[in-house]
TORTI-122720 format. One record per residue (C-alpha): x, y, z; residue in one letter. Coordinates in steps of 0.1 Angstrom, whole numbers, padded with zeros to 4 digits, always signed. Layout:
! residues N
XYZA/...
This chain:
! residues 712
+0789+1154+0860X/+0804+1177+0831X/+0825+1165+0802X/+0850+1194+0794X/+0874+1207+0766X/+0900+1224+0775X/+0924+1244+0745X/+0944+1275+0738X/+0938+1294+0705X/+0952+1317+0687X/+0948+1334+0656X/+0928+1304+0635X/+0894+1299+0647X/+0889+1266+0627X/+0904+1247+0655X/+0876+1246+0676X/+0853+1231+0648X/+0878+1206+0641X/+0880+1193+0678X/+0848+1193+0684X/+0840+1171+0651X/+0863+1148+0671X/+0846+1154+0704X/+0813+1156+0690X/+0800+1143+0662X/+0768+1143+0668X/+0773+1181+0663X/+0790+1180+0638X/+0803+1152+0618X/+0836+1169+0603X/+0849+1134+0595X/+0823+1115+0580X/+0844+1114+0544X/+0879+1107+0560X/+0896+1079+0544X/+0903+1073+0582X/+0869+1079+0593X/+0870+1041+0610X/+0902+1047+0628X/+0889+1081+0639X/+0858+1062+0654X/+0878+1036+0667X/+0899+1059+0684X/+0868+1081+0699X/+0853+1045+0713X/+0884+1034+0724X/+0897+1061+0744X/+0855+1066+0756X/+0858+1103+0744X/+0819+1114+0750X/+0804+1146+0737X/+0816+1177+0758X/+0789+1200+0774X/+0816+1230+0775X/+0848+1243+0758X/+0873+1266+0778X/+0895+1287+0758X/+0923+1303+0768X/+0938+1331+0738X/+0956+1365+0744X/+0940+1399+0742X/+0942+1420+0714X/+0933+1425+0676X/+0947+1397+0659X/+0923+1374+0684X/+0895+1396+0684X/+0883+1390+0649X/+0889+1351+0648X/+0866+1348+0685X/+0841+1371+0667X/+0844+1343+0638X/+0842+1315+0659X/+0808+1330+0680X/+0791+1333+0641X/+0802+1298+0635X/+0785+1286+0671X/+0757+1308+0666X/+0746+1291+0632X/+0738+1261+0652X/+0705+1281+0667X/+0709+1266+0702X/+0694+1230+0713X/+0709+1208+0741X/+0737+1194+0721X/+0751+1225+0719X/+0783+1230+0736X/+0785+1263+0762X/+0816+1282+0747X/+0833+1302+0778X/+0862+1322+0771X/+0894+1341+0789X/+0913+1368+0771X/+0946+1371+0789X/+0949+1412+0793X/+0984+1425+0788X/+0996+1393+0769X/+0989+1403+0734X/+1020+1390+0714X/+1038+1370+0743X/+1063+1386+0733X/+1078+1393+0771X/+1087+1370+0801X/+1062+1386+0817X/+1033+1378+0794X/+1043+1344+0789X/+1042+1337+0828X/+1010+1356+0830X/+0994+1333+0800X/+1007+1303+0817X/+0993+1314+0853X/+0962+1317+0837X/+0961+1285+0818X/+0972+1270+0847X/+0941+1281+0865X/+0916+1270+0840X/+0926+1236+0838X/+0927+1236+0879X/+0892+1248+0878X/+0881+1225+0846X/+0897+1193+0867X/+0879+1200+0903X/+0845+1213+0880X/+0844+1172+0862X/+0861+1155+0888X/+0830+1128+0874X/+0835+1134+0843X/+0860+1137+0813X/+0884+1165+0810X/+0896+1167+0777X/+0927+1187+0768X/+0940+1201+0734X/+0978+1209+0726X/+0962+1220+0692X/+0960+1258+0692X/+0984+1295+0700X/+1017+1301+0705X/+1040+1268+0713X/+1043+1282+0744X/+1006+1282+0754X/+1009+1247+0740X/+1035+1237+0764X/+1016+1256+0793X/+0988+1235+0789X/+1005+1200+0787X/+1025+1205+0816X/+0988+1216+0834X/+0973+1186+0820X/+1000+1163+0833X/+1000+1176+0872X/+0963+1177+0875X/+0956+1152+0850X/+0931+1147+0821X/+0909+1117+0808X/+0927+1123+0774X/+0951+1148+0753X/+0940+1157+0720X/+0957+1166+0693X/+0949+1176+0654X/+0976+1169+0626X/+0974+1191+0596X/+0982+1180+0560X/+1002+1210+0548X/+0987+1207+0510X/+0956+1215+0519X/+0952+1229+0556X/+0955+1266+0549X/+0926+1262+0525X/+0904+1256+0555X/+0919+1289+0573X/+0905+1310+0554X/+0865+1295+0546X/+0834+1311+0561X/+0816+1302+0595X/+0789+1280+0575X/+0819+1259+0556X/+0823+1241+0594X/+0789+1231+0593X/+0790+1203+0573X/+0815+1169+0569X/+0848+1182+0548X/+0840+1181+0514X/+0862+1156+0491X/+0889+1176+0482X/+0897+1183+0517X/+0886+1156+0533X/+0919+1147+0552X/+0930+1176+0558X/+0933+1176+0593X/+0938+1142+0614X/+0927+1145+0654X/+0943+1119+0673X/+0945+1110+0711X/+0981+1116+0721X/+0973+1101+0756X/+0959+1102+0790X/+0975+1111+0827X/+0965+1106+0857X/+0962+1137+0886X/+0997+1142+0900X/+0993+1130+0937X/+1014+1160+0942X/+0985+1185+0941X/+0965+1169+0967X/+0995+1162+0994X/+0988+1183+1021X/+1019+1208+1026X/+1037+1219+1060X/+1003+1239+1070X/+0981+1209+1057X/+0969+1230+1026X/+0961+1212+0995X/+0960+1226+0956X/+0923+1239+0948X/+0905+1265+0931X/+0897+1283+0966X/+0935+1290+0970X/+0934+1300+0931X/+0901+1317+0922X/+0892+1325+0885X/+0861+1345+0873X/+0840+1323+0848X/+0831+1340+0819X/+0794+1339+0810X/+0782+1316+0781X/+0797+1334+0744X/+0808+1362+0763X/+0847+1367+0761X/+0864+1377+0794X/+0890+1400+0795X/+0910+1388+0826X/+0943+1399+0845X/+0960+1370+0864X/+0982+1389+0889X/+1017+1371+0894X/+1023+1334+0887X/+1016+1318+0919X/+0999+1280+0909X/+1022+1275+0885X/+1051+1284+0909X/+1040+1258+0936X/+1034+1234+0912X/+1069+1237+0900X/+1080+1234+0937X/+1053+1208+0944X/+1067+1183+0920X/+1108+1191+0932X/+1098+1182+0966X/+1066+1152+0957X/+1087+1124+0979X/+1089+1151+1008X/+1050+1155+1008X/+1041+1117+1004X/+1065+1110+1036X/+1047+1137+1049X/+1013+1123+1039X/+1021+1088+1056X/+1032+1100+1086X/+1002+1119+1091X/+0980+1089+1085X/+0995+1068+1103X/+0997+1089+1132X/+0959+1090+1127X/+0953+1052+1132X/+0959+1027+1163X/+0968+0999+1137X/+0989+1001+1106X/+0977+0995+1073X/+0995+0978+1043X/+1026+1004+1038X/+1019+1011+1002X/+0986+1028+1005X/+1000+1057+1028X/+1015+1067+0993X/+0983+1065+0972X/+0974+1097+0960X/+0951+1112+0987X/+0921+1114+0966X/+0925+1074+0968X/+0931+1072+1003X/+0898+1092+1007X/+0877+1067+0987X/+0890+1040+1008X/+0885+1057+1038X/+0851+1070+1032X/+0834+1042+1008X/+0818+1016+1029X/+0803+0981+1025X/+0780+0960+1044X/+0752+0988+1046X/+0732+0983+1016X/+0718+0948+1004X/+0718+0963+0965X/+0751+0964+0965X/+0759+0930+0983X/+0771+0912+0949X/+0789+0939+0937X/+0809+0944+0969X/+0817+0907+0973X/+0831+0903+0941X/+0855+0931+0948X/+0862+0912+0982X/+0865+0881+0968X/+0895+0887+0945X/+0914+0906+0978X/+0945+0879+0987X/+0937+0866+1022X/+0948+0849+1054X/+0927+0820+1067X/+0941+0815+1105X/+0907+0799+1118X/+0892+0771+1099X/+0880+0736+1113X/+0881+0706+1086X/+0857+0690+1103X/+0830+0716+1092X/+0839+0728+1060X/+0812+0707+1038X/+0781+0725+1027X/+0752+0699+1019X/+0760+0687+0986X/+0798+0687+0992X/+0789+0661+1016X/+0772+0639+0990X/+0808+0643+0975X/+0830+0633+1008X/+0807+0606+1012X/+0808+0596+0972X/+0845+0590+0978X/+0838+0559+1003X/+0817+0544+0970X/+0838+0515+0965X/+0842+0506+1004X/+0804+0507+1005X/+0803+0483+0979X/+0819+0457+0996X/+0793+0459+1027X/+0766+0467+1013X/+0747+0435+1019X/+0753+0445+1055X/+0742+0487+1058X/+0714+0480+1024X/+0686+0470+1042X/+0690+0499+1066X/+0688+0525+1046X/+0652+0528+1040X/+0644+0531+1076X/+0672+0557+1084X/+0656+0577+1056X/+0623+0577+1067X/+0634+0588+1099X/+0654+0612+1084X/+0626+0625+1068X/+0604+0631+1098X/+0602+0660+1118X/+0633+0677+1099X/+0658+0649+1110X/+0647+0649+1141X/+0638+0611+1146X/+0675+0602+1139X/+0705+0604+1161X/+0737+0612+1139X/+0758+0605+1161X/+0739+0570+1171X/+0742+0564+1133X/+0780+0559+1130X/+0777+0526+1142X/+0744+0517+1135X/+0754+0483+1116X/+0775+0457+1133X/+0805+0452+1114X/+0804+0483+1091X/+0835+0504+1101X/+0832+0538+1104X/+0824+0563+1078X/+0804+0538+1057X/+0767+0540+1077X/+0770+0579+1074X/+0786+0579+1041X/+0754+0552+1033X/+0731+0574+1048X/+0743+0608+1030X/+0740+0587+0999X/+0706+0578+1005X/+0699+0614+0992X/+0720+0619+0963X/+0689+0624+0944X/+0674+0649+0966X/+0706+0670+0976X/+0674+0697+0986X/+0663+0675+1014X/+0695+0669+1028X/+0700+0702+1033X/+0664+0704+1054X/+0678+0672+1074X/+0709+0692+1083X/+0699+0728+1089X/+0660+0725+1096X/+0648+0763+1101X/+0684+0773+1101X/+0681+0772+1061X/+0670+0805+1070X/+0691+0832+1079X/+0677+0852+1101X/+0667+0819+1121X/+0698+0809+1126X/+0709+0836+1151X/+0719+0829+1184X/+0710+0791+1184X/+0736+0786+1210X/+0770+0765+1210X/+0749+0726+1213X/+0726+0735+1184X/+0749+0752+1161X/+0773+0719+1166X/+0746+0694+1153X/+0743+0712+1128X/+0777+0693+1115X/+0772+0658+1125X/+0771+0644+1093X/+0806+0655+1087X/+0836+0660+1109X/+0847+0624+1128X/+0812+0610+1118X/+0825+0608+1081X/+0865+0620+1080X/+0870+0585+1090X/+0885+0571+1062X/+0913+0582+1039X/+0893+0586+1013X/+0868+0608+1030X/+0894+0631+1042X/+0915+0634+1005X/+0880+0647+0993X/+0876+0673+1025X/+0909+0686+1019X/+0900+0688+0980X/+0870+0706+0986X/+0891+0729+1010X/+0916+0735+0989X/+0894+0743+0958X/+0870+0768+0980X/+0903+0785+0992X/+0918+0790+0957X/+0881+0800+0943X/+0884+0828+0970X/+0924+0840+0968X/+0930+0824+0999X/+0970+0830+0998X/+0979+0813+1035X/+0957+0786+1051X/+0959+0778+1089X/+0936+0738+1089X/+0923+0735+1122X/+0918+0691+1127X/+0921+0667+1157X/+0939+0638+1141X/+0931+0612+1170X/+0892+0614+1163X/+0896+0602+1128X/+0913+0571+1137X/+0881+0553+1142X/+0880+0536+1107X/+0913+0522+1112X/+0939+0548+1105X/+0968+0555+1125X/+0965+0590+1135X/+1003+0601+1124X/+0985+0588+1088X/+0961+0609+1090X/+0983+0639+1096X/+1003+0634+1069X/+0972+0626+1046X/+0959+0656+1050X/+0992+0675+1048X/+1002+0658+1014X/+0967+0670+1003X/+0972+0705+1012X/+1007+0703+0994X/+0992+0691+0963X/+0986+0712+0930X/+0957+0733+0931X/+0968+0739+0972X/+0971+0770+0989X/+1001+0788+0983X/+1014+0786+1017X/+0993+0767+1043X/+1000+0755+1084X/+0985+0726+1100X/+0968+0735+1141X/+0962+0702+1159X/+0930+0710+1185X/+0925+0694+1216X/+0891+0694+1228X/+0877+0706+1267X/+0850+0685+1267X/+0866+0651+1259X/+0887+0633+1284X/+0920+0642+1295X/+0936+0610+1278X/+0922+0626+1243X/+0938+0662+1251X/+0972+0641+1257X/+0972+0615+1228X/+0970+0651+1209X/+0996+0666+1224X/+1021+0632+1226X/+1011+0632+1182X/+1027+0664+1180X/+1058+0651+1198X/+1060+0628+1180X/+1061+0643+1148X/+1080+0671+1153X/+1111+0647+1165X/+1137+0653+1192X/+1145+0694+1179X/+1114+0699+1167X/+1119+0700+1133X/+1103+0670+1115X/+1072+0676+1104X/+1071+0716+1093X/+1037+0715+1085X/+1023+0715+1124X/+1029+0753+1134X/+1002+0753+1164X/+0983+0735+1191X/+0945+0743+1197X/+0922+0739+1229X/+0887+0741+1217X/+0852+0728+1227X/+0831+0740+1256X/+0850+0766+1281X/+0829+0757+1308X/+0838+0722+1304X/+0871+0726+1313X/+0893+0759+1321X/+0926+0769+1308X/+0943+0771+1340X/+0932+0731+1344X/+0948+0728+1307X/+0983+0740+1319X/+1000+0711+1326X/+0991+0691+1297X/+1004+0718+1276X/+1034+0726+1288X/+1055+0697+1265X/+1039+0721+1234X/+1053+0756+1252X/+1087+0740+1257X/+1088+0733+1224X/+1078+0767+1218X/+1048+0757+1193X/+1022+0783+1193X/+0991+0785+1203X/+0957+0796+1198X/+0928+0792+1227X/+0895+0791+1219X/+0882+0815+1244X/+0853+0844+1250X/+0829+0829+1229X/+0802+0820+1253X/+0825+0829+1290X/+0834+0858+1304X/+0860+0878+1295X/+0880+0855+1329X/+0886+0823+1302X/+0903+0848+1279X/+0924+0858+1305X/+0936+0822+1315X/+0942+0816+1281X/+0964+0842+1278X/+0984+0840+1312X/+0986+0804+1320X/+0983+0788+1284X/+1005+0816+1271X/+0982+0824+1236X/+0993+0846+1211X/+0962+0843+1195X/+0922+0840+1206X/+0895+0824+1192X/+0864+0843+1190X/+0873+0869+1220X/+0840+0882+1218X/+0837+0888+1255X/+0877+0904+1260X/+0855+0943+1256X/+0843+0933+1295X/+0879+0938+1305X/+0896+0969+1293X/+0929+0965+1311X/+0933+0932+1296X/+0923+0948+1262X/+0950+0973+1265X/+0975+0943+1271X/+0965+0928+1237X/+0972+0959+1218X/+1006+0962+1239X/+1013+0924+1235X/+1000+0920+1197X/+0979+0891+1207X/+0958+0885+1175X/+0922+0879+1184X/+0904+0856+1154X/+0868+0867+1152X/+0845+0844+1127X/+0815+0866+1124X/+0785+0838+1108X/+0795+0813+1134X/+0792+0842+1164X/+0760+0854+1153X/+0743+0822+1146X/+0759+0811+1178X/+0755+0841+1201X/+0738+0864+1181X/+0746+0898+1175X/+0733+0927+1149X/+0730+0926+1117X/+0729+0956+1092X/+0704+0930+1064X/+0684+0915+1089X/+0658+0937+1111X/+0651+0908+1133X/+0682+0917+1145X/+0682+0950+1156X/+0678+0947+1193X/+0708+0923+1196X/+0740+0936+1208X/+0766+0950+1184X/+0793+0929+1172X/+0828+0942+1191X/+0848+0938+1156X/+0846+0974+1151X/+0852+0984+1192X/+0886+0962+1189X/+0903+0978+1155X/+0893+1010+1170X/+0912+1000+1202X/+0943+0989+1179X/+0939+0954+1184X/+0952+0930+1157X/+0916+0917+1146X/+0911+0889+1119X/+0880+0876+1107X/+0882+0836+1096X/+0853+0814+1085X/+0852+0790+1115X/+0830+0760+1099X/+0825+0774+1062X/+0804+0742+1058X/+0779+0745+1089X/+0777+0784+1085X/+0768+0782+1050X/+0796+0808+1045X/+0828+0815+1029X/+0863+0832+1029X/+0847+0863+1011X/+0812+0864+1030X/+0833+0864+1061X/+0845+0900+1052X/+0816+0911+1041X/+0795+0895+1072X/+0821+0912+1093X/+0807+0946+1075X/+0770+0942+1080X/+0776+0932+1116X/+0794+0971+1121X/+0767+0997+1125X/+0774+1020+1092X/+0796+0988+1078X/+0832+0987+1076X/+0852+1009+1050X/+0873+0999+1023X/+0908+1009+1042X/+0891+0987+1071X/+0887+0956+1053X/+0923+0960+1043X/+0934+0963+1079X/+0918+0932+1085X/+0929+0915+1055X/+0969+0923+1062X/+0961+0916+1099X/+0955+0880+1086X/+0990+0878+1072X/+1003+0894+1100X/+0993+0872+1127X/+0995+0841+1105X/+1017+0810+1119X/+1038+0813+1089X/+1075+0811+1093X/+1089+0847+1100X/+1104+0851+1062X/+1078+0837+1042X/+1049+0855+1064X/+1069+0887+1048X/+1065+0873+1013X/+1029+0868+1016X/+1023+0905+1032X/+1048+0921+1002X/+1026+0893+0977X/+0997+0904+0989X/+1002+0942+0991X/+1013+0942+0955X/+0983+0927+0940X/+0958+0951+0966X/+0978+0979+0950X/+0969+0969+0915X/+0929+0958+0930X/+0925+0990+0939X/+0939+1009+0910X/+0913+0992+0892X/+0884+0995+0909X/+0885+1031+0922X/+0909+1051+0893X/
């Protein structure tokens, strides 16, 4: 990495001294007795103007620079070497002695052209630094116009007081080598006039693909104090930079075309018109491969804007959220307590054997005669408030750890949550404060749309009507501190009895009224639960009141089946979106119908690995798993979206998901990747058709300023 100055000069030396005791002080303090010598500080610190290693000057040939070069090597000399001393290299334009010809002009700007192309690729890490101080207005002008098309980290300028700067002209080498004495001490001012960034123009790849670069442009580089005379024949950079910035919007069409031609799934629009150097970053920088870099990298993913399509409120408690659910049911326990109290103690002691395991959770929802449901789980959560550690051992037993909690399988993973779901969302109270917590983990996490996953008619138990519930949790969600746009997705379970799967569906009717529009909030129907309990095809005739009505659905399917229940889903239950899908790879005609058809497939990486298990980039235990198809599928052009499942039971959340989605992708997942996923979240979102194009256009925008920010 090499900081570089860049200037023109011409027939006064003295500049160089004076922008260097700018540059570097520690050189040189030229300043020290400026009345403005805080300002000047302030303005070094500021615009983060380091000490340069080199200085390129560009000057003409001939005798009136000959003598003040010859001046300026005495001056440099007197230093006697050291590190800090900064490498002087020098180009003497040959045949450009006056500039007093067309011809000389475009020969001097050619070659100033071609030293800042060559200083800009040379620190591209570092700081170019460019000077309009110094030669002929022309050569001033030259080297502006190169600084603004390739860029530099800042333009420098040096304002002379006319009183008393000609004094300085004519002093010896060894004046400069000292601060300004006091009755010059402001005679010259340096100043940052600004900063641009690289024109995106130079890097656009032109009809025959070739960029701007010093291969196309060679330069010789003069040696260290050693002037080179050079001869820049014609004035061919500067010419296609002239015609580069005419025709800029041609080339970025150009550039997005290309890309997108490149890729089986489209990105956010605006980044096919980053400046390419971007686009390579966020093509080529990955996450997900090294665990140093795991808290950096998440809080970069954390502030992305994101979709939530697959989230179940029944497991989105971690341990000591569920002390807070059941905290909400405090003054109903009251009431009983002379009834649940003398339990407690033996349901903890239970508890505390074996990890849990002398308890039955489920058993313990209606342990007590005459306690409704939540309150005995509610009073047996509370029983640990004090020990919100031990808890957590009662719920997740070895599966505090992570590499232990890898392919547990669908029975064990599901225990894992029976303290919360309908063993304590049983109460309006208890579900206010899960939608709270859900609400305050999205915003913490820039969740912008939120798709709540809930089966209204197994919360009923403590005596709510089930149409309540719904519109508790709705008027929750719609609250302040809510996601900006959110859906509700009723989900019928396999496993439970047909009744159940109907109640679900009659609910919907119900409140969506005669033309479907009376509750706006319900934007989906879900069929969840174990697929070999009972298959979609069996499922067709309960759903068909939901197709009619054209509400869309989403089919749990290809978690733990073959690749067959993901095709049911999709031809008899008509899904436009899967859950999980992990199995669709076995079946690459059906595949290529998703791509064709846009069916969304929602992949929730924690809950598939701790579930099935699959590799993991941080865990070695894990290496002779299979690999996780995310990666096989956006390759493939499928619409891919990565959701948290249970945040609760798989001790994850909104962000982790992207980032667990990187570790499980052999080499992770790049930057441009993550974005794919995060718009395909939009994209395949429930949202009504014109405010699903608000959040994309939303969230676009603020990726757009993200990325500015973290890779400019």
């Amino acid at each position: 990495m090499s900081d570089i100055l860049v200037t023109t000069l011409g027939t006064s030396w003295q500049i160089v001294p004076e922008l260097l005791g700018f540059t570097n002080p520690n050189l040189v303090d030229l300043y020290a007795r400026h009345p403005k010598r805080d300002e000047i500080a302030e303005t070094r610190r500021s615009a983060d103007i380091r000490p340069v290693e080199e200085v390129w000057m560009v000057t003409t040939k001939g005798e009136k620079t000959d003598t003040p070069i010859q001046n300026l090597l005495a001056w440099h000399r007197l230093f006697g070497g050291g590190g800090r001393l900064p490498v002087l290299r020098i180009w003497q334009v040959a045949g450009a002695g006056d500039l007093a010809s067309e011809e000389e002009c475009r020969q001097m700007g050619e070659c100033i052209f071609r030293v800042v192309l060559h200083a800009a690729e040379r620190c591209a890490d570092g700081h170019l630094l460019i000077s309009l101080a110094g030669g002929r207005k022309t050569m001033s002008s030259d080297i502006q116009n190169a600084a603004v098309f390739f860029g530099c980290h800042a333009l420098i300028h040096v304002i002379q007081n006319d009183d008393y700067a000609k004094k300085l002209w004519g002093q010896e080498a060894a004046f400069f080598l000292e601060p300004l004495p006091e009755d010059l001490k402001d005679a010259v001012t340096p100043l940052v006039a600004g900063r641009h960034e690289r024109n995106p123009a130079a890097d656009l790849g032109d009809e025959s693909g070739r960029v701007i670069s010093r291969d196309r442009y060679p330069l010789e580089m003069p040696a260290a104090s050693e002037p080179l005379e050079t001869a820049v024949a014609g004035a061919g950079l500067m010419e296609e930079v002239q015609e580069r910035s005419r025709r800029a919007s041609f080339l970025f069409c150009n550039q997005a075309n290309r890309l997108m031609g490149e890729e089986t799934g489209t990105n956010f629009l605006a980044l096919y018109n980053l400046r390419p150097s971007l686009v390579r970053r966020l093509k080529t920088q990955r996450i997900g491969v090294d665990p140093a870099r795991e808290d950096d990298e998440l809080v970069w993913l954390q502030r992305l804007p994101k979709a939530e399509l697959h989230c179940h409120l029944g497991g989105v408690a971690d341990p000591a959220e569920i002390l807070e659910i059941a905290e909400a049911n405090r003054l109903a326990l009251e009431r009983c307590r002379d009834r649940w109290g003398p339990y407690v103690k033996e349901w903890r002691r239970l508890a505390e054997g074996e990890a849990g395991e002398g308890i039955d959770f489920k058993v313990l929802r209606q342990a007590v005669p005459g306690v409704p449901e939540p309150l005995c789980t509610a009073a047996f959560v509370l029983a640990f408030e004090d020990r919100a550690d031990l808890l957590e051992q009662i719920i997740y037993g070895t599966f505090r750890h992570e590499d232990a909690f890898c392919g547990v399988g669908f029975k064990a993973y599901e225990k894992a949550g029976d303290l919360q779901g309908s063993g304590l969302l049983q109460s309006e109270a208890s579900l206010r404060a899960a939608c709270r917590i859900l609400c305050r983990k999205a915003a913490k996490h820039n969740v912008r749309h939120l798709e709540v996953r809930c089966s209204p008619m197994n919360y009923g138990k403590g005596g709510l009507d089930p149409a309540e519930v719904v519109r508790v949790i709705d008027a929750e969600l719609a609250a302040e501190g809510g996601p900006a746009s959110y859906a509700l997705i009723f989900t019928a379970s396999r496993h439970g009895i047909m009744s159940k799967v109907y109640e679900n569906i009659e609910l919907a009717e119900r409140l969506l009224g005669g033309d479907g529009s009376g509750f706006r909030s319900l934007r989906g129907f879900d069929l969840a639960g174990s697929e070999e309990a009972a298959r979609p095809e069996q499922m067709r005739e309960a759903f068909m009141p939901m197709m009619r009505r054209c509400l869309r659905l989403t089919i749990h399917a290809g978690e733990t089946s073959s690749a067959e229940s993901i095709w049911e889903a999709v031809y008899h239950l008509n899904a436009e979106r899967i859950g999980h899908g992990l199995t669709l790879k076995e079946n690459p005609v059906l595949l290529d119908k998703f791509r064709d058809r846009d069916i969304a497939i929602e992949m929730c990486p924690s809950s598939n690995v701790q579930i099935v298990g699959f590799r993991d980039n941080f865990l070695q235990a894990t290496r002779r798993r299979e690999p996780y198809p995310l990666k096989e599928y956006l390759e493939r052009g499928l619409r891919v979206t990565v959701n948290t499942d249970n945040p609760g039971i798989s001790r994850t959340d909104f962000t982790r998901e992207l980032h667990r989605a990187a570790r499980l992708t052999e080499g992770g997942l790049t930057l441009w990747e993550i974005l794919l996923l995060v718009r395909n979240g939009f994209k395949a979102s429930f949202a009504p058709r014109g405010r699903r194009q608000e959040l994309l256009r939303e969230a676009e925008k603020e990726i757009i300023q993200l990325i500015q920010e973290r890779l400019q």
